[in-house]
C-alpha positions in Angstrom: -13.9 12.5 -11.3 -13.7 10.2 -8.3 -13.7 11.3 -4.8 -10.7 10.9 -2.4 -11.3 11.1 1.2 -10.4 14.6 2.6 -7.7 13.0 5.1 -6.5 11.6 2.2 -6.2 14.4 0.1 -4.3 16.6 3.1 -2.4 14.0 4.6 -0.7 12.7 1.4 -0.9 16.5 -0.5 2.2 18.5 -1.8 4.5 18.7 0.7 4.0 16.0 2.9 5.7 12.7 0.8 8.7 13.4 0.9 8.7 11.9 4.6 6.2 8.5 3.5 8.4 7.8 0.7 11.8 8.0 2.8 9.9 6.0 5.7 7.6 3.3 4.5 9.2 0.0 3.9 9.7 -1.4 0.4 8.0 -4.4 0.1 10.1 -7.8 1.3 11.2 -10.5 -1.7 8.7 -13.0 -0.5 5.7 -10.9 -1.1 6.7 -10.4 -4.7 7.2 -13.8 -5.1 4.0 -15.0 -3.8 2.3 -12.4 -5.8 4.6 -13.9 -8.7 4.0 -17.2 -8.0 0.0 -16.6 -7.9 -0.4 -15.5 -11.6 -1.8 -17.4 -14.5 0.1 -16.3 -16.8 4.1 -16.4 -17.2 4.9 -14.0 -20.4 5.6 -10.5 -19.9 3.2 -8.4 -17.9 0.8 -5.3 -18.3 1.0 -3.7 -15.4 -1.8 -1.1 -13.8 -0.6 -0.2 -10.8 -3.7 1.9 -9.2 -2.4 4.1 -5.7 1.3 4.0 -6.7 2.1 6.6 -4.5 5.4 7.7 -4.5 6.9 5.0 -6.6 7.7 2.5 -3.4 6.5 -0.6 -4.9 7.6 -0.1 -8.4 10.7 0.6 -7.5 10.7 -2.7 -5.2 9.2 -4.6 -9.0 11.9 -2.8 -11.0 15.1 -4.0 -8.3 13.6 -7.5 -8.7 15.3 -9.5 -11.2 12.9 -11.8 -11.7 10.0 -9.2 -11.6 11.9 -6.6 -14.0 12.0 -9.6 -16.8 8.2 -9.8 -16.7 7.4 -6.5 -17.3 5.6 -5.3 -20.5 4.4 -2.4 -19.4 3.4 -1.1 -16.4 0.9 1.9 -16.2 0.8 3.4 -12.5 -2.1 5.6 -11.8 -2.0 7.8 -8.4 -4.5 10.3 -7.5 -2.4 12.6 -5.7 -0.5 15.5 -7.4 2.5 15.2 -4.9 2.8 12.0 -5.0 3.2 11.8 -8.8 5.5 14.6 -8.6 7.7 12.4 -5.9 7.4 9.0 -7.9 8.4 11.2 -11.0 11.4 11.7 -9.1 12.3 8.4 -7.0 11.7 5.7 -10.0 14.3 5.6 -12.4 13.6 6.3 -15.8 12.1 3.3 -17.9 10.1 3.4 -21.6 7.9 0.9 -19.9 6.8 2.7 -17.2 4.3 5.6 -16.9 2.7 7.8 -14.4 -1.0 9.7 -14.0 -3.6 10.5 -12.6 -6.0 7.7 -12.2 -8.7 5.9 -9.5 -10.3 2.4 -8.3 -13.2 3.3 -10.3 -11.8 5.3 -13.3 -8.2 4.1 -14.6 -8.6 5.1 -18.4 -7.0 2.2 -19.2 -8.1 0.4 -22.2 -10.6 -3.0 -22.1 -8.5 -6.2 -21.6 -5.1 -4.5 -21.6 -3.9 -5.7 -18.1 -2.4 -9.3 -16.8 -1.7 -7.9 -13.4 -3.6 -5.3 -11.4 -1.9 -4.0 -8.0 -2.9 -2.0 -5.2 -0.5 -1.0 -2.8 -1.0 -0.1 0.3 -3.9 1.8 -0.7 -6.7 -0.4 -1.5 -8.9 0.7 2.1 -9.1 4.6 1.0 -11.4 3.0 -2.0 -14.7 5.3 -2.7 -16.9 1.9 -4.3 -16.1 -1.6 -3.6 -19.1 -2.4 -6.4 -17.4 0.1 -9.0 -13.9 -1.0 -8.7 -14.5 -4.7 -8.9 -16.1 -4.1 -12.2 -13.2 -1.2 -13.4 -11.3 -4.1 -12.2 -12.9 -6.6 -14.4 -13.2 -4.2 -17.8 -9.6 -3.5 -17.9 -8.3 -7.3 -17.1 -7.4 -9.6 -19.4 -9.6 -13.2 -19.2 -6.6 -14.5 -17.4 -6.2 -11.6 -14.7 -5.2 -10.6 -11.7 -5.7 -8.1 -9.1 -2.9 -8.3 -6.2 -4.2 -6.0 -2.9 -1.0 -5.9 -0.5 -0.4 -4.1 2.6 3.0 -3.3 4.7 1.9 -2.9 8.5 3.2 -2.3 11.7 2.8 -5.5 13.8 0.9 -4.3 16.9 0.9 -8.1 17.9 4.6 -8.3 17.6 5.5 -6.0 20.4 4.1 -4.1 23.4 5.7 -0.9 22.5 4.4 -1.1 18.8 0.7 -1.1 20.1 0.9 1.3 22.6 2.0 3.4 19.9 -1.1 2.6 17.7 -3.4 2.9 20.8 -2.2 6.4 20.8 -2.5 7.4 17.1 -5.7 6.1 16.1 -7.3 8.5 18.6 -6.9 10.6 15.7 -7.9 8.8 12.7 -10.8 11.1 12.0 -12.9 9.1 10.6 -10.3 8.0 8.0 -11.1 4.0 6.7 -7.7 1.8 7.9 -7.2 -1.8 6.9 -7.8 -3.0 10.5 -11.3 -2.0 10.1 -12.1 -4.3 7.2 -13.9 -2.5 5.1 -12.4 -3.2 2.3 -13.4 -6.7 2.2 -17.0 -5.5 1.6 -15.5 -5.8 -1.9 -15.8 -9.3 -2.4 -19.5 -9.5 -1.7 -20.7 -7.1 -4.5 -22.2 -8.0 -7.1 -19.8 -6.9 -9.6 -17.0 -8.9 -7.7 -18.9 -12.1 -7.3 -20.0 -11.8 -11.1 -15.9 -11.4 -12.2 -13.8 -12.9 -9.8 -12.7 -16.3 -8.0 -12.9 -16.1 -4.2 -10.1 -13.9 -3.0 -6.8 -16.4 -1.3 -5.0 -14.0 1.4 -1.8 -15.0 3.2 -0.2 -13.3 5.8 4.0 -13.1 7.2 5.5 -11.6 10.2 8.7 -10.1 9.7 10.8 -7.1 11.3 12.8 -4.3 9.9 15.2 -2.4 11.6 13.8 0.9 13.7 15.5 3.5 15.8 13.2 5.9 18.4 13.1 8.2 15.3 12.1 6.0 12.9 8.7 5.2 14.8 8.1 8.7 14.8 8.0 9.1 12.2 6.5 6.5 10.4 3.4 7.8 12.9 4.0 11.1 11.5 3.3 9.4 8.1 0.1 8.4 8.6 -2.3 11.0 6.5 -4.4 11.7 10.0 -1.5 12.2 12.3 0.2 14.8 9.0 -3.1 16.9 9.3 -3.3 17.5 12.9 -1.7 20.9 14.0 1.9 21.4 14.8 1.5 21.8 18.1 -0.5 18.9 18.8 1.7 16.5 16.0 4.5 17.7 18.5 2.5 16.5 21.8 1.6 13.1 19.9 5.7 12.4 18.8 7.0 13.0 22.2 4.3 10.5 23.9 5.8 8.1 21.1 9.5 9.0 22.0 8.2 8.5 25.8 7.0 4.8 25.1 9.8 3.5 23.3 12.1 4.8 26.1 10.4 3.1 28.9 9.6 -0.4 26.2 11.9 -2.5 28.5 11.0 -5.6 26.1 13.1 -3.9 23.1 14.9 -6.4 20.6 18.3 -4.7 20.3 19.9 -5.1 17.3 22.5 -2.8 18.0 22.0 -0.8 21.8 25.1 1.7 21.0 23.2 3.0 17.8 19.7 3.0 19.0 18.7 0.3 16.4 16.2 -2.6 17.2 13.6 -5.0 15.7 10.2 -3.1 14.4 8.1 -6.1 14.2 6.0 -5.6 10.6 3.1 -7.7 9.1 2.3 -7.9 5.3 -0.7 -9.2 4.1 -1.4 -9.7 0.6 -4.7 -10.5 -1.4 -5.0 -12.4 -4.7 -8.1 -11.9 -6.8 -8.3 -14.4 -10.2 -10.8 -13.2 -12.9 -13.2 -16.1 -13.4 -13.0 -18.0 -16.0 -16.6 -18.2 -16.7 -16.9 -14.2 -16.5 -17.6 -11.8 -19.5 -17.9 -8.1 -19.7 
């Protein structure tokens, strides 16, 4: 079996995604469509969906008109227990969609099934950059794709919103974030280089709406900020209360119901499948 970081396997075990799946923002319409947009092919889809998490972004392909008529068959793989058990619940029923266990390095998936490979907001917890480019390659069609895509806080966007990353990543643990980079060791190993095109990344600003709660707990969300005792979790979402009280530089939507602008980043990857490559 694969190994998943111990943060990992606390901060997103039973009990705790209920809150990530009610706070983490789907994924905005022009992501999909740039992920769309980037793929060879234009029949319907197999899907592998590797992290799937709770169900956010098939639920986000599913409401998409244009993404639910290219859909085959979409086979989402998630290593967490829990977080099958909440996508079982969340993502309405569908013959073409399945759920189990699964990893970067070990899908089960059969050679050449997939078209479309996405990773989710999950791509920096990977084990083996070397190992999942060449999972990645073995279960692609010649004419594949693998789509990386994160939803992030925008600590550029406001003063607030990094103050309140200065204070949580204190406790990251050890745990690998995608504002470390790591994950773009990927795209020198030997098994990407051998498989894949040179990755094309693009990146948008945009903002949902927040309230004081809703940054505490998308904080709370995080897997190293969900394993720290209660009384210290407590301690950490009162400082964050504190800061967005005294933020002075605040875009109000709404000041009589608390709401304002909670300035978000996404950054997606594309990854082609060479055409010269061969497994």
């Amino acid at each position: 079996m694969s190994s998943v970081h111990s943060i990992a396997q606390k901060g997103f075990g039973t009990g705790t995604n209920e809150l990530y799946d009610r706070i983490r923002p789907s994924y905005q319409p022009f992501s999909l469509d740039y992920i769309r947009e980037s793929l060879k092919q234009t029949e319907p889809l197999n899907i592998v969906e590797i992290g799937a998490g709770t169900g956010i972004f098939t639920r986000a392909l599913l409401k998409d008109p244009k993404w639910n008529a290219l859909i085959k068959e979409l086979k989402a793989l998630e290593p967490s227990e829990g977080m099958r058990d909440v996508f079982t619940r969340t993502v309405p029923k569908d013959d073409r969609i399945s759920i189990a266990e699964g990893y970067f390095d070990a899908t089960k998936v059969e050679d050449g099934w997939a078209d479309l490979i996405v990773i989710a907001q999950a791509f920096h917890w990977c084990p083996d950059y070397d190992a999942a480019a060449l999972e990645f390659a073995r279960i692609l069609k010649p004419t594949g794709t693998v789509a990386l895509i994160w939803n992030l806080e925008d600590r550029d966007g406001a003063e607030w919103v990094a103050k309140i990353r200065d204070l949580i990543e204190v406790h990251e643990q050890g745990t690998p974030q995608f504002r470390h980079g790591y994950w773009k060791q990927t795209f020198d190993t030997p098994s990407y280089q051998k498989f894949f095109e040179p990755p094309q990344q693009k990146t948008r600003s945009y903002h949902i709406t927040g309230t004081k709660e809703s940054a505490v707990d998308r904080a709370s969300s995080k897997s190293f900020i969900a394993v720290l005792p209660d009384e210290k979790k407590k301690e950490v979402q009162n400082e964050i209360r504190k800061i967005v009280d005294e933020d002075t530089s605040k875009v109000w939507i709404d000041k009589s119901q608390g709401t304002f602008e909670y300035p978000y980043k996404v950054d997606v990857v594309i990854c082609h499948k060479s055409d010269s490559s061969c497994t």
